[in-house]
C-alpha positions in Angstrom: 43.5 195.0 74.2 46.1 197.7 75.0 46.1 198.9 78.9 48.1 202.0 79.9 49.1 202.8 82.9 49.9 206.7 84.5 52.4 206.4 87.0 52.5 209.5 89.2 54.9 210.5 91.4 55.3 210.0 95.2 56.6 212.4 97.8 60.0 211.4 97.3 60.0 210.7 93.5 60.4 206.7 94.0 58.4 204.8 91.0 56.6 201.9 92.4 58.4 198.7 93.3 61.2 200.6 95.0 60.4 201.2 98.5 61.8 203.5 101.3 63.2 200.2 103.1 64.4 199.5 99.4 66.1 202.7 99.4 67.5 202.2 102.8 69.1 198.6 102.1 70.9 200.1 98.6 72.5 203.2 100.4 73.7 200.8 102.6 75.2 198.3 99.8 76.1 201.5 97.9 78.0 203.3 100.4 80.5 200.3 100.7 81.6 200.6 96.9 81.2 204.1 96.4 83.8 205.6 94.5 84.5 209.7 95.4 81.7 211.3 94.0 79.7 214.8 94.6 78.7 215.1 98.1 77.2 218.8 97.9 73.7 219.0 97.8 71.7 221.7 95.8 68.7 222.8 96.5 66.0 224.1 93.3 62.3 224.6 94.5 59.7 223.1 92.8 62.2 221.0 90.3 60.4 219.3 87.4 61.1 215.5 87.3 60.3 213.4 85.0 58.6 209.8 84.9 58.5 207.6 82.1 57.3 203.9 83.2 55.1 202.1 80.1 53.4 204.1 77.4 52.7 207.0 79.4 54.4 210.1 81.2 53.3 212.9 83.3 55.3 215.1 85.2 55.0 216.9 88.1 56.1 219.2 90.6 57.7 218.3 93.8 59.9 219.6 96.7 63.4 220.2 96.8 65.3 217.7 98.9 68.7 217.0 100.1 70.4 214.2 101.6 71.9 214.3 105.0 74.6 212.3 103.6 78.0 214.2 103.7 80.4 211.4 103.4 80.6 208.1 101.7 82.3 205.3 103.7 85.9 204.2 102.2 86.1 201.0 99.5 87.1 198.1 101.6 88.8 195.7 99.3 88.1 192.4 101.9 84.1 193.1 102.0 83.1 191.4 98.5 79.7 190.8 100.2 78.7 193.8 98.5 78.5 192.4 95.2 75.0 191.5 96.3 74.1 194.7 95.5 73.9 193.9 91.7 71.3 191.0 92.0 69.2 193.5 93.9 69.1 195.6 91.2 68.3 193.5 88.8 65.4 192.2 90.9 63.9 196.4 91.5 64.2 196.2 87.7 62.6 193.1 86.7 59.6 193.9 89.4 59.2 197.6 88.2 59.0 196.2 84.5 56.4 193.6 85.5 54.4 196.4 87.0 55.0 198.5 84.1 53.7 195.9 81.4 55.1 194.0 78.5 57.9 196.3 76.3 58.0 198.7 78.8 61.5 200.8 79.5 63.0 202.0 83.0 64.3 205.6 82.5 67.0 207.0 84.4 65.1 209.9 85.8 63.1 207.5 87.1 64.4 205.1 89.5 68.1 205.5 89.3 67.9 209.5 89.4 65.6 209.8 92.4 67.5 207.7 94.3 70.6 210.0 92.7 69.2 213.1 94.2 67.4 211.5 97.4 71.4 210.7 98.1 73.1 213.9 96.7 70.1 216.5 96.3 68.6 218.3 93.3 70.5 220.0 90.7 69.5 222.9 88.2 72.0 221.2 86.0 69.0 219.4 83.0 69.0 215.6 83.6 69.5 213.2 80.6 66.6 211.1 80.1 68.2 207.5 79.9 66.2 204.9 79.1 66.7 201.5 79.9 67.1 200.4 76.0 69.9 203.4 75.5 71.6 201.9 78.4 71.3 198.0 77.2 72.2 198.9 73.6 76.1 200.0 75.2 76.8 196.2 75.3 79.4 195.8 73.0 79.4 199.4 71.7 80.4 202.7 73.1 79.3 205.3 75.7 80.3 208.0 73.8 76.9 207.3 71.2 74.2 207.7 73.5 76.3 211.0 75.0 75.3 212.4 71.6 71.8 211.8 71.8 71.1 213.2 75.2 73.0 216.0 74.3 70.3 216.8 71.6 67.9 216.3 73.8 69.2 217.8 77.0 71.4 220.8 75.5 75.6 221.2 75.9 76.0 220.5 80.1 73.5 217.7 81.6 73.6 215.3 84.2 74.2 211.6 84.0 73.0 209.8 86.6 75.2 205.6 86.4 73.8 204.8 89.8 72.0 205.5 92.9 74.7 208.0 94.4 76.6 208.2 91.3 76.7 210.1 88.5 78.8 212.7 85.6 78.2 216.2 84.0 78.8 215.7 80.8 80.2 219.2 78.8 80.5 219.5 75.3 79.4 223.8 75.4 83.2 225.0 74.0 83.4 227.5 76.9 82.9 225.0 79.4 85.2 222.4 78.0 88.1 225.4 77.6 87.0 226.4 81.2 87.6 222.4 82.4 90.3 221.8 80.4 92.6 224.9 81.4 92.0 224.8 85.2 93.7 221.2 85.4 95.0 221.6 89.0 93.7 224.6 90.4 89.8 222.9 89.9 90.1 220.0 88.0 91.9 216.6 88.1 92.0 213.6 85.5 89.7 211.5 88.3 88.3 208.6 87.4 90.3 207.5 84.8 93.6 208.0 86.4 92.1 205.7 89.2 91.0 203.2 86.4 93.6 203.2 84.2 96.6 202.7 87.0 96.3 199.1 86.5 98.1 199.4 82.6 100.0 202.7 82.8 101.3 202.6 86.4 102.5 205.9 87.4 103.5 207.2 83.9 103.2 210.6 82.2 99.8 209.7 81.0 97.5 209.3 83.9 100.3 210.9 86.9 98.3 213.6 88.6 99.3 217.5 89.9 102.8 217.3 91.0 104.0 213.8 89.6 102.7 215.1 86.6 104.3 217.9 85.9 107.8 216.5 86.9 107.4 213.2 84.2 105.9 215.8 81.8 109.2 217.7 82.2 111.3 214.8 81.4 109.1 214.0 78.3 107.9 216.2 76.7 111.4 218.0 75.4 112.2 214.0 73.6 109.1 215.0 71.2 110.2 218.5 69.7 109.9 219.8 66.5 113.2 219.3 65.2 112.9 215.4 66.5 109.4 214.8 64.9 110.8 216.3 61.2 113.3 214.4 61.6 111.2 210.8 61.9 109.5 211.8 58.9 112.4 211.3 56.7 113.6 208.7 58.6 110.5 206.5 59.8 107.1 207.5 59.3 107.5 207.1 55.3 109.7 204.1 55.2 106.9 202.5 57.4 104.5 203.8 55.1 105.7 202.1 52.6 106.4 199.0 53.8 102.8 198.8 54.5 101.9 199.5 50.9 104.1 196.9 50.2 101.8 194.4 51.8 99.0 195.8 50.1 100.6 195.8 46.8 100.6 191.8 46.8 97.0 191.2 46.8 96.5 193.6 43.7 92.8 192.5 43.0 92.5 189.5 45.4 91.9 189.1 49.0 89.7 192.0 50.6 92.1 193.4 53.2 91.0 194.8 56.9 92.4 198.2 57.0 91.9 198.6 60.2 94.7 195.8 61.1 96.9 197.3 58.4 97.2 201.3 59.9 97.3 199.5 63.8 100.6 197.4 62.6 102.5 200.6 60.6 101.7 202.7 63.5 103.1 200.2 66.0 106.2 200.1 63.9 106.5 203.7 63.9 105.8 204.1 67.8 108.8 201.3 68.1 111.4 202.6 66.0 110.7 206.2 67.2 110.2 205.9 70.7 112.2 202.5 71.6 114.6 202.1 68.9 113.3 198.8 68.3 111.0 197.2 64.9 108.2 195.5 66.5 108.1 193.8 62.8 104.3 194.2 63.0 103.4 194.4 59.1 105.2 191.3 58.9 104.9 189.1 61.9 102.0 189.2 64.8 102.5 191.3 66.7 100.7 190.2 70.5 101.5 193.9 72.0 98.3 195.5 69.2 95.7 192.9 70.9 97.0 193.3 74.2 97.1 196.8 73.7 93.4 197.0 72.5 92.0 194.5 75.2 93.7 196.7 78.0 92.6 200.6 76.8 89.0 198.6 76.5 89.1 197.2 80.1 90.6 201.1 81.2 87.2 202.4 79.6 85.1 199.6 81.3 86.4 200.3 84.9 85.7 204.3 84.4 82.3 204.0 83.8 81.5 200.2 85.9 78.5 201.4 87.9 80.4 199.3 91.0 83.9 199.6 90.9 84.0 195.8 91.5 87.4 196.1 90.4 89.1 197.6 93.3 88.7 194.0 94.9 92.5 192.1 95.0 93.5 191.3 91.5 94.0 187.5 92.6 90.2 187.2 93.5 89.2 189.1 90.1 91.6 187.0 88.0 89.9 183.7 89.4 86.2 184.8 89.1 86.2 187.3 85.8 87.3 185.8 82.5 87.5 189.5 81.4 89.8 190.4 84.5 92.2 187.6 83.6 92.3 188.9 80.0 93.4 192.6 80.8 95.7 191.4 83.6 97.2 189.2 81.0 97.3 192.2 78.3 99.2 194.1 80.6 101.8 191.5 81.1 102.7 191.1 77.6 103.2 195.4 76.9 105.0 195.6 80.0 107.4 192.8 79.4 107.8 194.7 75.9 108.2 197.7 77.5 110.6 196.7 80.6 113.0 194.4 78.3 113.4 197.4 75.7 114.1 199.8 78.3 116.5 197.3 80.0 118.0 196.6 76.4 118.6 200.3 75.6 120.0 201.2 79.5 123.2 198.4 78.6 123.8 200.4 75.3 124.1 203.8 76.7 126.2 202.3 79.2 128.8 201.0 76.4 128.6 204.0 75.0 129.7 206.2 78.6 132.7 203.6 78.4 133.8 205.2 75.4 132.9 208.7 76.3 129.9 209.0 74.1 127.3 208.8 75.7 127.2 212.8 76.7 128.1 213.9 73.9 124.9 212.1 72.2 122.4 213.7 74.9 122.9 217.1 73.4 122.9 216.2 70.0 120.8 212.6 69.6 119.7 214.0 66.8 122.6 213.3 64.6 122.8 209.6 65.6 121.7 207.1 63.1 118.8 205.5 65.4 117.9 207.9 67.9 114.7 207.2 69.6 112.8 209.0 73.0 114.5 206.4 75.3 117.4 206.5 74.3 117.3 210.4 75.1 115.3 210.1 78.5 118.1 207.1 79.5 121.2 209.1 78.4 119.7 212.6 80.0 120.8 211.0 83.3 117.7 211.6 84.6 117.4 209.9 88.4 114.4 207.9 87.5 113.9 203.9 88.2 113.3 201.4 85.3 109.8 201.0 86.0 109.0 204.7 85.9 110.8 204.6 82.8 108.7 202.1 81.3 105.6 203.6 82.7 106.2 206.6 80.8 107.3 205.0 77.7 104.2 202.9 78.0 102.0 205.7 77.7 103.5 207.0 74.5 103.1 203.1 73.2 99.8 202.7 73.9 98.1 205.8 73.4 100.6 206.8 70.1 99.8 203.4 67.6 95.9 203.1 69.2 95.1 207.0 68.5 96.7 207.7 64.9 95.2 204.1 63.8 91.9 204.7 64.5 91.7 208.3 63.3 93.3 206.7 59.8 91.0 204.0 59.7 87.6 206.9 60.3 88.7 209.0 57.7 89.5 206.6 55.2 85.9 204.8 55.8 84.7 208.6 55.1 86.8 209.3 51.9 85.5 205.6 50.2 81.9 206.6 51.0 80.1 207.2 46.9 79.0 210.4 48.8 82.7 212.1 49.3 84.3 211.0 45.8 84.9 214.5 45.4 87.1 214.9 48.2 89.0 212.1 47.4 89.6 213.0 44.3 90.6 216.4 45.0 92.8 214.5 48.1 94.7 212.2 45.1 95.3 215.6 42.6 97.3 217.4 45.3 99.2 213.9 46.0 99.8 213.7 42.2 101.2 217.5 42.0 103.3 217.1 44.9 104.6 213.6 44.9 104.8 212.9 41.1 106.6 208.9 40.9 108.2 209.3 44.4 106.8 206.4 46.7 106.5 207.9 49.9 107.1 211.5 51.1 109.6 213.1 53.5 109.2 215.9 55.5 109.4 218.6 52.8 106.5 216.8 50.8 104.1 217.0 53.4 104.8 220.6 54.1 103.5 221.4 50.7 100.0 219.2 50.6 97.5 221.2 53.4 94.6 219.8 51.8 95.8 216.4 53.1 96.1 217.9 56.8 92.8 219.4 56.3 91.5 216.1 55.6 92.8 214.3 58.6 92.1 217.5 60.7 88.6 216.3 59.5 88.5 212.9 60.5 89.7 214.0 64.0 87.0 216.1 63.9 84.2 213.4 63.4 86.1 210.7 65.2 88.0 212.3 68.2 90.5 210.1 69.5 89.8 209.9 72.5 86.2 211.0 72.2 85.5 211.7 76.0 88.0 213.2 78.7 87.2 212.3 82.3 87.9 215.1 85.2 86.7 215.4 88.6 86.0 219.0 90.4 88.4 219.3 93.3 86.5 222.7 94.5 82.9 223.9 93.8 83.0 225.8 90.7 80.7 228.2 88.8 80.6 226.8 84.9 80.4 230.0 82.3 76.9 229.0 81.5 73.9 229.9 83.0 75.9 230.1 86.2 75.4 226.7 86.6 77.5 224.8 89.8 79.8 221.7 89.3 80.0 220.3 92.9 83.0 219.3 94.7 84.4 215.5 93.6 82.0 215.5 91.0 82.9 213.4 88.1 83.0 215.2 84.8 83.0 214.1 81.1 84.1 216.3 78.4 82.5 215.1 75.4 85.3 215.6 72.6 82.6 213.8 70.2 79.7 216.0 71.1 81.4 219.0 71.1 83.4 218.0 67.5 79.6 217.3 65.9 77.3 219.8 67.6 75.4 221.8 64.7 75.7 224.6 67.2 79.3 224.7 66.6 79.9 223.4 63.2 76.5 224.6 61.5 73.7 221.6 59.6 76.7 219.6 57.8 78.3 218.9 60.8 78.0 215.1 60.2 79.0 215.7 57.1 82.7 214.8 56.0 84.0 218.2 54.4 88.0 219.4 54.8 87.5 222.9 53.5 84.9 223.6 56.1 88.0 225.2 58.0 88.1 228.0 55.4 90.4 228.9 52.3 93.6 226.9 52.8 96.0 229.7 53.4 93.9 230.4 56.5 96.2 227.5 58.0 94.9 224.5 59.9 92.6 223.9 62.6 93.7 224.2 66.1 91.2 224.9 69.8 92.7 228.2 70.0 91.3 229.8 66.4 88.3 227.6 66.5 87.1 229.3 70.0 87.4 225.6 71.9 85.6 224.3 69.3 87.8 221.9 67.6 90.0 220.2 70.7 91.6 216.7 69.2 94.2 217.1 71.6 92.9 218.3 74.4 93.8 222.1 76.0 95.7 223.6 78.8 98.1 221.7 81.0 97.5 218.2 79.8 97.5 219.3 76.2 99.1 216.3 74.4 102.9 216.5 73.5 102.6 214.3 70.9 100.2 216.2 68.7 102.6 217.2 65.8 104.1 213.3 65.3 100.2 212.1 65.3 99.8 214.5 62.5 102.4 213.6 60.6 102.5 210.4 61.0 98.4 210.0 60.1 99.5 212.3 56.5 102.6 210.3 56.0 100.8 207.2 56.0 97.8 208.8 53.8 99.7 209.9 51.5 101.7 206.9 50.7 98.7 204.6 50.4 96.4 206.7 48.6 99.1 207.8 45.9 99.3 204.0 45.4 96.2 202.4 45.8 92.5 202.1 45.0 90.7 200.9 47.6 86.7 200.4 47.7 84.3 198.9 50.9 83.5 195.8 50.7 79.9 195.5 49.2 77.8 194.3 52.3 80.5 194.4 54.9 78.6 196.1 58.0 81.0 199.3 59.4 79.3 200.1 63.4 81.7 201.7 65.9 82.4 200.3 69.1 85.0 201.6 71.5 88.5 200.5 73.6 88.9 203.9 75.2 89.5 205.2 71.2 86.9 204.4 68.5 87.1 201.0 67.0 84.9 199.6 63.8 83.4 196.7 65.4 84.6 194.0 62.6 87.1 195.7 61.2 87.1 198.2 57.4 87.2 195.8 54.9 88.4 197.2 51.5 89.0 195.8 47.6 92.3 196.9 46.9 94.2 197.5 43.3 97.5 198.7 42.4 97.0 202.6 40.8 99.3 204.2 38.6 101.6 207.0 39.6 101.8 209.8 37.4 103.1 213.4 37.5 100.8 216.5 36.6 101.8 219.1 33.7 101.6 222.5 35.3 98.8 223.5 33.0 96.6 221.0 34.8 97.4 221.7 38.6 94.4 222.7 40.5 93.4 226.4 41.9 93.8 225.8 45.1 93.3 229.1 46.1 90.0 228.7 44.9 89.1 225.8 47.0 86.0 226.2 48.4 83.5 223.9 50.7 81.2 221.9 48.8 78.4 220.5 51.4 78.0 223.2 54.0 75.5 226.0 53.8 74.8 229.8 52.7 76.0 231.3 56.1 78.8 228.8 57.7 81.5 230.9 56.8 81.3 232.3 60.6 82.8 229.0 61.1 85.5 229.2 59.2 89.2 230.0 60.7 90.1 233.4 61.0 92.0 235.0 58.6 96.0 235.4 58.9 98.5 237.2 56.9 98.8 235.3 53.6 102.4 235.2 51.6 102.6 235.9 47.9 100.1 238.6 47.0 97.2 236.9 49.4 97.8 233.3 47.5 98.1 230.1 49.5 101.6 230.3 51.6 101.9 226.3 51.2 103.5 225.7 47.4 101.9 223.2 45.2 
């Protein structure tokens, strides 16, 4: 016999279970670990809330109120008492699904967002409707999943509630995000995880905020331009491309290889020869710095989104009680020894070389130097900067270069083996064959010439956004350009790079689908936020736009193109491919692949491909309103890019 139960509501929206003495006792616990969060209230008559305890729901119509509550008392790092406060949620749930009856689910708008609003008041901002088995299923996996799903259900700007006075707006509408993005420091700051990240990167260029910021940007960002990243190509990316392939080569029909490890080591390598001067030898020895690196960005994303911030207590408490503290305090050891003895290492060198006179001479023209490397230009600019701040900046470029281009190479590649996008590859491996002929890797030059191999990895960005979801915190109260809705002042914000990159909305029905040429006609250039209106942003937008955007390119194509010129590669029959997430999206057990040694062979002009052409295969009658705009075209309106 099946018994359901109707919960209604009660004046104040609390389901039963949770009392008002209940209520009392966790602001009290909660106000000792609250983080800065929104502490406006709004005010919406006759706000519909939803409840959804058991098999039933009804909603109803209640009051508007607001809390009384304007300021949340300061983290005290010495009152670990607090950490009651998790048992006592765990009891409010385990009586509230008792009442509720076996296989019943707690929702968020339930429990967790009435106690959200009776702390920070109601909000005309649509609430995500987060049940208990969306939240449980995160174990393990990645938060960025479930932001898709709500966003389905609760359109491009809703509200998250992660606690009873704590919660995000998550954006993925491409006006909002452009609107976030571009008023970094005026509205905006990186919040949350610049305050959860400080642990790895310290106070470098990644995670610095406003004024701090701008000055390490300053020093950085002129080590990464244009004529610099060409430059690696020739010199780095392919030789490290081909070393991988190398690897490959030897188990021509043996072994199933994890991809995944493979593009993690050659990136390494890259990020150390061109950024340190140094061959972290990955592809050929361990490397500790890749796990370390992984276990830290995974602990960064961990502490964003910890309903208590339990990690503000002393890192000497948290490394005795928390296997997982101990681990990421240990990662961080190992990259910034790395870090501190290369920067050490390369500070002696320059000074040998001002001995001799050299060493200003090389500052303007590093270029020309038979290793140069971004230290090596930061140390001999003369720049009044410690050692650690050196290595904090450094750091950033280490950890966020190898993790970002790895993961994006490992997503695309999964997409181009899938049975169901043969055709892409195939038309991937003709323009490799046209352009590369025998040549084992290519330089600079080479790559120039294949845009269908940009468009591909433009692609895989697309679907797999490294990272998928940006963190910001309103400094003012601000008006979003939809619907006039209100972002509050020290609300937490996440841009959802993933939502946005997959909304049908945006990208029309195939917009799970894996298709380069949705862009447009190749010689309507490559994908960038400002000609897809803000709705493409890999690299993010305004101020804190990534400097590094054109050596992740190129070094993603560089490797591509090496290994797919040379290889066959197949998934491993059965081999289960899930993502999971360390701040950039991981395959939870690795990409297994079948790999064989393929012939290289040139193509006689006669059979060259029309490129010009190319056309989409899988979108539908009407989706070319998504494609780029059209630009000047060289050569009679043929593609500008040679073949």
């Amino acid at each position: 016999m099946t018994t359901t139960t109707t919960m209604r509501s009660v004046p104040l929206g609390l389901p039963p279970g949770v009392t008002q003495g209940n209520v009392q006792q966790q602001r009290r616990l909660c106000s000792s670990f609250g983080r800065r969060r929104r502490r406006t209230s709004f005010h919406h008559p006759k706000k519909r809330i939803s409840f959804s305890i058991g098999a039933t729901t009804e909603t109803t119509e209640t009051s508007s109120f607001s809390s009384s509550k304007t300021e949340e008392e300061a983290w005290n790092e010495d009152d670990i008492d607090n950490i009651a406060f998790v048992d006592l949620a765990k009891e409010e749930s385990t009586a509230i699904s008792n009442k509720s009856g076996a296989g019943a689910t707690m929702a968020a708008p339930d429990w967790m967002t009435q106690l959200n609003r009776l702390w920070g008041g109601a909000s005309e901002i649509p609430v995500a409707d987060a049940k208990l088995d969306d939240i449980t299923g995160l174990l393990g996996g990645g938060l960025f999943q479930p932001l898709f799903k709500w966003m389905k259900e609760a359109g491009p700007v809703y509200l998250l509630p992660t606690g009873p006075i704590t919660s995000y707006v998550v954006i993925s509408d491409p006006a909002c995000v452009k609107h976030v993005l571009f008023n970094y420091g005026s509205k905006y700051i990186k919040g949350t995880i610049a305050e959860a990240g400080e642990f790895l990167f310290g106070k470098g260029v990644a995670l610095q905020e406003l004024e701090p910021w701008k000055m390490r940007r300053k020093a950085v960002a002129p080590a990464l331009h244009r004529a610099y990243v060409e430059a690696m190509v020739d010199r780095t990316f392919g030789q490290c491309a081909n070393k991988m392939v190398e690897t490959m080569e030897k188990t021509n029909g043996g072994k199933s290889i994890n991809i995944e490890s493979k593009f993690s080591q050659a990136a390494l390598d890259i990020i150390g020869i061109s950024v340190f001067n140094y061959d972290f030898n990955a592809l050929e020895t361990a490397a500790p710095v890749i796990q370390a690196t992984y276990t830290a960005l995974k602990e960064v994303e961990t502490r964003s989104m910890d309903l208590l911030p339990t990690w503000r207590l002393p890192e000497e408490f948290l490394r005795a009680v928390s296997p997982r503290q101990k681990a990421a305090q240990d990662a961080v050891v190992i990259i910034r020894d790395v870090t501190t003895r290369l920067v050490e290492e390369c500070k002696k060198m320059v000074e040998e070389e001002e001995k001799v006179g050299g060493a200003e001479a090389w500052a303007r023209d590093y270029l020309n130097e038979s290793n140069p490397s971004v230290l090596r230009y930061l140390i001999a600019a003369r720049e009044e900067v410690s050692s650690t701040q050196l290595r904090d900046d450094l750091l950033s470029l280490l950890v966020a270069g190898h993790e970002t281009t790895a993961s994006v190479l490992t997503w695309g590649t999964y997409e181009l083996l899938k049975p169901e996008n043969a055709e892409q590859l195939r038309i991937l491996r003709q323009e490799l064959d046209e352009v590369l002929g025998t040549k084992p890797y290519p330089d600079f030059n080479d790559l120039m010439k294949m845009p269908y191999l940009e468009r591909c990895f433009h692609e895989a960005m697309r679907l797999y956004p490294q990272p998928p979801v940006y963190t910001r915190r309103a400094v003012v109260e601000d008006e979003l350009p939809l619907n006039g809705l209100t972002i509050p002042r020290n609300q937490d914000i996440l841009v959802s790079i993933f939502n946005l990159h997959r909304d049908p909305k945006n990208w029309g029905e195939s917009s799970l689908e894996f298709e380069p040429m949705r862009f447009g006609p190749l010689n309507r250039g490559q994908p960038s936020e400002l000609n897809t209106e803000y709705r493409y942003v890999p690299f993010s937008a305004g101020p804190r736009r990534c400097p590094g955007d054109k050596f992740a390119v190129l070094e993603g194509v560089a490797i591509w193109a090496t290994m797919l010129r040379r290889l066959d590669l197949s998934l491993v029959e059965g081999h289960k491919v899930e993502m999971t997430s360390g701040a950039t999206i991981h395959t939870r057990n690795g990409l297994l692949c079948d790999v064989t040694v393929r012939e290289m062979r040139t193509v006689n002009d006669d059979d060259k491909m029309d490129w010009d052409g190319l056309r989409p295969t899988k979108t539908k009658p009407g989706d070319e309103k998504y494609w780029l705009p059209e630009r000047a075209a060289a050569g009679g309106g043929k593609c500008p890019v040679p073949h």
